[in-house]
C-alpha positions as CSV (number, residue, x, y, z in Angstrom):
1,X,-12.8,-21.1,-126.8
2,X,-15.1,-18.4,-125.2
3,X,-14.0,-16.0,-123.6
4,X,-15.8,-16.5,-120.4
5,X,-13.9,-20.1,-120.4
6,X,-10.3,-18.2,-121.4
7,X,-11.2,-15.7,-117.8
8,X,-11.7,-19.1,-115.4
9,X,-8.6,-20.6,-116.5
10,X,-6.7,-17.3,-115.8
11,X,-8.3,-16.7,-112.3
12,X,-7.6,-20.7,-111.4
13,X,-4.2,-20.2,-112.7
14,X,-3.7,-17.1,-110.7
15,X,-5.4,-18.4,-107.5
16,X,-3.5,-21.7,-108.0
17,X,-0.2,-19.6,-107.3
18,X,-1.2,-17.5,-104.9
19,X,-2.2,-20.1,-102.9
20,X,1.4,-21.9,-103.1
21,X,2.7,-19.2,-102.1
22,X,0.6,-18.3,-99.1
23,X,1.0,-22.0,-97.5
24,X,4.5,-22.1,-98.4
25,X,4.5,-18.8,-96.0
26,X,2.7,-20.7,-93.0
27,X,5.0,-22.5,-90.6
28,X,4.8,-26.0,-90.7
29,X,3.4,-25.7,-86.9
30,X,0.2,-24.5,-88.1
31,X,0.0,-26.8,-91.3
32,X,-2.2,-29.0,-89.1
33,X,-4.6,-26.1,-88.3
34,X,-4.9,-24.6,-91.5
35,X,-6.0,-27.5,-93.4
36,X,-8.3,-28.5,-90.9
37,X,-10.0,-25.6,-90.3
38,X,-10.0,-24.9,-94.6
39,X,-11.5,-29.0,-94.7
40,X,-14.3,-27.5,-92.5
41,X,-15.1,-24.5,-94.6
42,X,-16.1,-27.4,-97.3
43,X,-19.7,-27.7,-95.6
44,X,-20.4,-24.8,-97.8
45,X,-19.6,-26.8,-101.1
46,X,-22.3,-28.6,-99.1
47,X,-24.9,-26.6,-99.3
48,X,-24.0,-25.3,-102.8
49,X,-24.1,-29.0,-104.1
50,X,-27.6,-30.1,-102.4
51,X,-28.8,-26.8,-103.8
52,X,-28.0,-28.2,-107.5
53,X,-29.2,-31.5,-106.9
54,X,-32.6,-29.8,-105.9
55,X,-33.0,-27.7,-108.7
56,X,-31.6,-29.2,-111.6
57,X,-33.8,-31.5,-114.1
58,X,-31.4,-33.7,-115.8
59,X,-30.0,-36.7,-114.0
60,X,-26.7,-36.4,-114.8
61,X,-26.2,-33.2,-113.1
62,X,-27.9,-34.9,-110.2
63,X,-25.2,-37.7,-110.5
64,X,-22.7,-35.1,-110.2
65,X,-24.4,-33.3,-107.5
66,X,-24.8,-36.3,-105.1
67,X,-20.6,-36.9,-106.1
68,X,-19.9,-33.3,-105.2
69,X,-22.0,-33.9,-101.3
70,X,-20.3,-37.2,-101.0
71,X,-17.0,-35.8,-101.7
72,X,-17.5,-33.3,-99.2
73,X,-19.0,-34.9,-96.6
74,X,-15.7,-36.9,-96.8
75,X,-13.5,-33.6,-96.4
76,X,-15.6,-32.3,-93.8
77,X,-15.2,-34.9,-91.7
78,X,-11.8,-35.4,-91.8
79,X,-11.3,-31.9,-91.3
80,X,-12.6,-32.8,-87.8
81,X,-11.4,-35.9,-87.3
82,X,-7.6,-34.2,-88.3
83,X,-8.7,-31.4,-85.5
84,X,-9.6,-33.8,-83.0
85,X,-6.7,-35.3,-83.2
86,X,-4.7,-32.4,-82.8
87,X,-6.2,-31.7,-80.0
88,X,-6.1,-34.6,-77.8
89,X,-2.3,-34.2,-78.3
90,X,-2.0,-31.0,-76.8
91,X,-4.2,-32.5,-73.6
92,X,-2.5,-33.4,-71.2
93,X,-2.1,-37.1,-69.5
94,X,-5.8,-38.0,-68.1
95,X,-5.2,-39.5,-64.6
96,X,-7.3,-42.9,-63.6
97,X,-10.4,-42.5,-61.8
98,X,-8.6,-43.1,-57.9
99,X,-5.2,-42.7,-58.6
100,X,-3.6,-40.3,-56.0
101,X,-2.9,-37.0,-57.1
């Protein structure tokens, strides 16, 4: 194995637990928010993808870059869907068009 290879699977190791134990920190209030709001930040691994299916020559690469957008399409919007959601819960009761106050 290279050495460059050896260094990613150290960092994804490390990130890996520092991320455990970062959400296991987050009350489970703001679970919801969190993961909606980190769903969102995917429309970047949109751009990054669409960028590699425009510059790359060999179609398997663009295979895997039209997989990566389509995956992240999906996260994206169900980040939002998750968020609206949320949201309309917090709202309160809507009152009917001529219904006294």
């Amino acid at each position: 194995m290279t050495d460059a290879l050896i260094n990613g699977i150290v960092v994804f190791v490390l990130a890996m637990f520092v991320g455990f134990e970062v959400i296991t920190k987050v009350p489970s209030l703001l679970h919801t928010p969190l993961t909606s709001g980190a769903n969102a930040i995917s429309g970047i691994t949109i751009v990054g993808s669409m960028t590699v299916v425009g510059m790359v020559s060999s179609e398997f690469a663009s295979i895997l870059g039209f997989v990566a957008v389509v995956f992240a399409m999906i996260n994206v919007v169900g980040g939002y869907l998750v968020t609206d959601r949320m949201l309309a819960m917090f709202g309160g009761a809507k009152k009917e068009p001529g219904a006294k106050p």
